[in-house]
N, C-alpha and C positions, 0 to 999 in steps of 0.2 A: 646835396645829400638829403635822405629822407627825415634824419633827424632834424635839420635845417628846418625844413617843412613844416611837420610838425611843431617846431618850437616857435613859428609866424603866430600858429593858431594860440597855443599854450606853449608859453617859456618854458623850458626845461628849471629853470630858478622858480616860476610863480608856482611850479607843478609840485615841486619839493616842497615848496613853504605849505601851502596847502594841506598837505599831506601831514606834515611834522607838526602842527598845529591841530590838526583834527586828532591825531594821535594826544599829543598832548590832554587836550580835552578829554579823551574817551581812553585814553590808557592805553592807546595800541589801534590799530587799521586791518581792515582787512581787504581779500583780493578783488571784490567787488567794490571797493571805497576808491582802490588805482584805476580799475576797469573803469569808473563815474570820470574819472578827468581825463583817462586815458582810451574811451571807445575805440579806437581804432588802433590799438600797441601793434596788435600783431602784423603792421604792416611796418612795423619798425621795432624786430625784438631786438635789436643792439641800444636802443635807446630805453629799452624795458629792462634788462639787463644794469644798464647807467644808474637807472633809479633806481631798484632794488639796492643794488651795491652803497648807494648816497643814503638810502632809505637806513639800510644795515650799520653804517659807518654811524649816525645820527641817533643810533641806539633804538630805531623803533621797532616795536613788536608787530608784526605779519601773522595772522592767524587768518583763519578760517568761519565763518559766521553760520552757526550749523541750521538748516532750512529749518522752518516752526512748518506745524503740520496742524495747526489749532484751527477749529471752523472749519474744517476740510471730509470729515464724516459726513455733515450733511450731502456733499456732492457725491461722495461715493453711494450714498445709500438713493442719489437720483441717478446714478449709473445703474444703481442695481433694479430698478425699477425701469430700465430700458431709454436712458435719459442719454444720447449721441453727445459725444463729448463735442465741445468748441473746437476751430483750430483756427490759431492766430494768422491772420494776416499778414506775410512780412516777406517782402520781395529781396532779390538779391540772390548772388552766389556768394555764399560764406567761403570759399577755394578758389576764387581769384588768381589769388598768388602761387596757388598751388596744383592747379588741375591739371599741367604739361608734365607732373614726373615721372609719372606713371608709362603714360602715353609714348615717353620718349624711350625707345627701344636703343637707343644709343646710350641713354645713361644704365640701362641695363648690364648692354653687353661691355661698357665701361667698371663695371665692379670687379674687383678682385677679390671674387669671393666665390666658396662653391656652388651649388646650383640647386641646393636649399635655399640658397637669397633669391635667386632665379624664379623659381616656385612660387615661392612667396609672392612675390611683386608683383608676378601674373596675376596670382591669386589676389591680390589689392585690387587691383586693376578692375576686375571684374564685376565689386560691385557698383552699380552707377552713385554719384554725389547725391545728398538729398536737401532738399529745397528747405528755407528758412520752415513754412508752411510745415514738413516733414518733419523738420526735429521739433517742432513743438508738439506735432501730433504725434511722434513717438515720446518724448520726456512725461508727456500727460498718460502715457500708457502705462509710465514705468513707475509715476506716481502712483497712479491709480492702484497697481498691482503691491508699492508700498503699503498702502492706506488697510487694503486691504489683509497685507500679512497680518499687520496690528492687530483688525478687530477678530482674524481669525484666532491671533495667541490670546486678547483680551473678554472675549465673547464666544470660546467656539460652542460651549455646552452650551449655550440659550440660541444658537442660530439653527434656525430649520435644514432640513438636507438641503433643500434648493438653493437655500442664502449660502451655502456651504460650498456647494458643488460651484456657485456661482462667483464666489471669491474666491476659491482657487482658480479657477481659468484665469480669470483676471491674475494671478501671480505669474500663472504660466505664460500669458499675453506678455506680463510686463518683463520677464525674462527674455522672452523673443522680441521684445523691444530695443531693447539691452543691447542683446545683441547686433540687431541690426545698424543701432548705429555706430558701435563701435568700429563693425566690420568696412561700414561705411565711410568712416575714419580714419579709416587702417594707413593711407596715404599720406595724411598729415602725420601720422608716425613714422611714417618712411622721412621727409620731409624735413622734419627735425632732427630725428637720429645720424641722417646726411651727411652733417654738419660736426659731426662728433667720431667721424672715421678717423683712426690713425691718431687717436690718443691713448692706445692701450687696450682698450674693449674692444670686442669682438662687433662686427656691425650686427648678426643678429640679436648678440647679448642686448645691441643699443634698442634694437625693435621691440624686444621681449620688455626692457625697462620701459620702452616708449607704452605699450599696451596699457601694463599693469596705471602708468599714469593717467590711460586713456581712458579706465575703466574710473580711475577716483574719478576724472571729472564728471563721466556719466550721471557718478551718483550723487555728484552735489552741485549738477548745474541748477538752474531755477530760470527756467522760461520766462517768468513772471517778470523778468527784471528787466526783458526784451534785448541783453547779449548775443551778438552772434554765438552760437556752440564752438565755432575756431577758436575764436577772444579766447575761450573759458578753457579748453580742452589744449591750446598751446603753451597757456600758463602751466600746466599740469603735467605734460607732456617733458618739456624742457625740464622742469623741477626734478621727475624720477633721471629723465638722462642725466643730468649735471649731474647729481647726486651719484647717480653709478658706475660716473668715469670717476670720480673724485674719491673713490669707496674703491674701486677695482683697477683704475687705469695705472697706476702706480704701485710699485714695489714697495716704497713708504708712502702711506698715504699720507693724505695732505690735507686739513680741514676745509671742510665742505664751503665755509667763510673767505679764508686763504686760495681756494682753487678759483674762488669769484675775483679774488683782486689780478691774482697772476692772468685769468681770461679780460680783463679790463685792462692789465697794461700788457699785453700782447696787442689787445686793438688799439692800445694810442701808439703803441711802437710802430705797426704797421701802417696806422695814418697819416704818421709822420714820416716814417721813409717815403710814401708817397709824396707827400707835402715837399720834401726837403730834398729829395732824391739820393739822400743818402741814409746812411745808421743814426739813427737820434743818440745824444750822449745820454748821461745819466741824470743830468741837471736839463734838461729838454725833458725828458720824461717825465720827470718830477713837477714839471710846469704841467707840462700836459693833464697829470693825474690830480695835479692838487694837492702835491704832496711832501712828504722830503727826498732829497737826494739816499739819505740813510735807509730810507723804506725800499727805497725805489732797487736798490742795493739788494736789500733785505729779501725783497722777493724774485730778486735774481740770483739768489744764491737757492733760494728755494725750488724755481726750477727747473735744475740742473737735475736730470736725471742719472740715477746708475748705471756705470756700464758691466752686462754679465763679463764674466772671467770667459765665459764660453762663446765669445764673441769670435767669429773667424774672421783671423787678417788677411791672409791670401784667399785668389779664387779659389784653391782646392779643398781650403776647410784642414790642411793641414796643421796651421798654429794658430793658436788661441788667442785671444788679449792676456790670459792669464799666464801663457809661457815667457812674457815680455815685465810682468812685472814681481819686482824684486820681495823674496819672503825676507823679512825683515826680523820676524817672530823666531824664526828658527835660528839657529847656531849654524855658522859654518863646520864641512864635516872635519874639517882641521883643529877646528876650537874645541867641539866635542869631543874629539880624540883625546887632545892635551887634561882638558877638565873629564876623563875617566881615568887618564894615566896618573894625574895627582890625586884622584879621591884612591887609589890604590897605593898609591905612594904614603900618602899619610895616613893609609889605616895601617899599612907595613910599622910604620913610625912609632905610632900610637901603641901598636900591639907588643912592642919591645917594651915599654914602661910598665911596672906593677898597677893591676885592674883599676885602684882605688884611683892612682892619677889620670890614669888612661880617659876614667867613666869622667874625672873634672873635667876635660880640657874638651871631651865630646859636647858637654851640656853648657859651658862655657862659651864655646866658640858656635855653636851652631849644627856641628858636626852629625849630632844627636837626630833629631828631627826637623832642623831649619829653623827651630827656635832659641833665641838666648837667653840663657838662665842667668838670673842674679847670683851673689854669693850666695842669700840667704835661701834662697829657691834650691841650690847646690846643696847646701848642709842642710837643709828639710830633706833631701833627697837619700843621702847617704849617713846621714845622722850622727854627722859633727857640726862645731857652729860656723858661721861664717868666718872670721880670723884664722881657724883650720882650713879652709877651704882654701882661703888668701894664700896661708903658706904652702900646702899641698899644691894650688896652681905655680905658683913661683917656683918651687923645688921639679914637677915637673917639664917646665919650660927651660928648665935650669939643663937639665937630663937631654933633653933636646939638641941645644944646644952644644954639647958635650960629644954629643954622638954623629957619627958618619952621616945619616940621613938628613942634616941640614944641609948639606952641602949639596944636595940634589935636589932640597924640595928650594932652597934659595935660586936656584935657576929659572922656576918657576913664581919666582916673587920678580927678577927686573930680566925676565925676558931672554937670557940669552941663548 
């Protein structure tokens, strides 16, 4: 296993302590302090994923280290004096793992998708990959055309036209910078999105999220640090997908925290039916996660997806799931019959006794509006006191009794 591998070099245990410990110290890590122990993740996100999730469980805080841009004027203003930028040194294909997907016209015609996905992929396809050497001399372009927005918002009134005309290009540069390499990228968005089919989201929706992440990474990579642009741009990549299956793939969603544990024990599930060559129990899993039986439980009840009512059980789409299962809310139309024929029965009843007792035994019993009135609620009402009420309800219950409609509505009291 790849994780295997990697943990020869750095344990997965020394990689966490590391980690929890510099948090400690500084109050929190950021994705470039994992990238430092972890240069090579992206050749094993299932073990980038582990961390994280170990990372999260261990309460640490994940943030973002925002690039300083200090001392970096003077370089712009020897650009702007005709000063040819650097471009780093640095050999290697950053898409190794990834250059055949495009290429393979069989994973294509394998999609089950329309022919906007089709389009697209082509259209991935087409631009060629760019060399380590490429993304630095594009990132320094796109710097540059930052550095520049600044002194144009911070200095535009004191700069001459030509300093003017000469830093906007440079925006404009670094714009089609930007671009280039996102477009250039567009494959590793395929790539990851992949992987996230048939969870709910649409696969372009998964492109569209793959993009927008593809573009955070653009703008907060930093060359300087000598990261592959994969490393930096499949952290970011992965982070908007996850988040917008976890946000859309579900009828109830599922927190963003939660959708991470349930994709961690789906892979000890499945490493262990492999392993065992059967279904792992609950108390297997539990070992496997490092957890309890009761969690392990917990997020197998979680999930368990809804099934629509408009689910079709036969091939023809003739019945439903929802024709099969029992209304429970509703009354039967036999029941409802009976409870319309007594609520007529006993206003029949009611309406033969004198108004004053009629109105007690409505407000009393519920009759009234589904509420029950106390005595003294009854004599506030009609404006005698409660002890009148008392005997006024007992005289008429009394009159009830006395008369032919007991006999009819007591059928309705044991059923026969």
């Amino acid at each position: 296993m790849a994780m295997a591998a990697i943990a020869q070099i750095t344990p997965f245990d020394d990689i966490r302590t590391q980690l929890v410990e510099k948090a400690k110290r500084e109050g929190g890590i950021t994705h470039d302090d994992i990238l430092a122990v972890m240069p090579n993740a992206e050749n094993d996100i299932a073990l980038l994923d582990d961390l994280m999730n170990s990372l999260m469980e261990e309460g640490v805080e994940i943030g973002q280290r925002v690039p300083s841009s200090s001392d970096l004027y003077a370089e712009l203003d020897a650009d702007m004096d005709g000063l040819d930028m650097e471009i780093a040194a640095e050999g290697g294909n950053p898409y190794n793992w990834a250059t055949e997907l495009i290429d393979d016209a069989g994973y294509q015609q394998a999609l089950d998708t329309d022919d906007v996905v089709g389009l697209y992929l082509k259209e991935a396809g087409r631009v060629p990959l760019l060399t380590a050497e490429q993304e630095v001399e594009l990132a320094k372009r796109m710097e540059r055309g930052v550095l520049a927005q600044k002194k144009l918002e911070e200095m535009g009134d004191r700069l001459s036209p030509d300093d003017i005309y000469t830093l906007k290009d440079y925006v404009l540069d670094a714009e089609a910078a930007q671009e280039h390499l996102v477009r250039a990228n567009a494959r590793l968005v395929i790539s990851v999105a992949k992987k996230y089919i048939g969870r709910g989201v649409h696969f372009l929706d998964l492109i569209q999220e793959g993009n927008i992440g593809l573009i955070r990474a653009t703008n907060k990579f930093e060359y300087r640090r000598g990261h592959k642009f994969s490393t930096y741009a499949t952290w970011w990549i992965r982070q908007a997908v996850s988040r917008a299956v976890a946000d859309q793939g579900r009828t109830i969603r599922v927190p963003v925290h939660m959708g991470d544990q349930l994709n961690r024990m789906r892979r000890v599930q499945l490493q262990l039916l492999q392993d065992l060559g059967r279904e792992p129990s609950i108390e297997e899993l539990a070992i496997g996660m490092e957890t309890t039986p009761d969690k392990v439980e917990h997020l197998m009840e979680i999930s368990r997806r809804p099934v629509s009512l408009e689910t079709p059980i036969d091939e023809d789409g003739d019945s439903t799931f929802g024709d099969f299962v029992e209304d429970t809310s509703t009354p039967a139309p036999a029941d409802e019959v009976a409870t319309h024929l007594l609520h007529e029965q006993l206003q029949g009843a009611l309406n033969r006794l004198p108004s004053r007792e009629a109105q007690i035994l409505r407000l009393r019993y519920g009759l009234e509006d589904g509420r029950v009135y106390t005595l003294e609620e009854v004599g506030q009402t009609i404006g005698v006191t409660r002890e009148r009420v008392r005997q006024l309800e007992a005289q008429a219950l009394n009159r009830l009794r006395q008369s032919s409609a007991h006999i009819i509505l007591r059928d309705y009291l044991y059923g026969e």
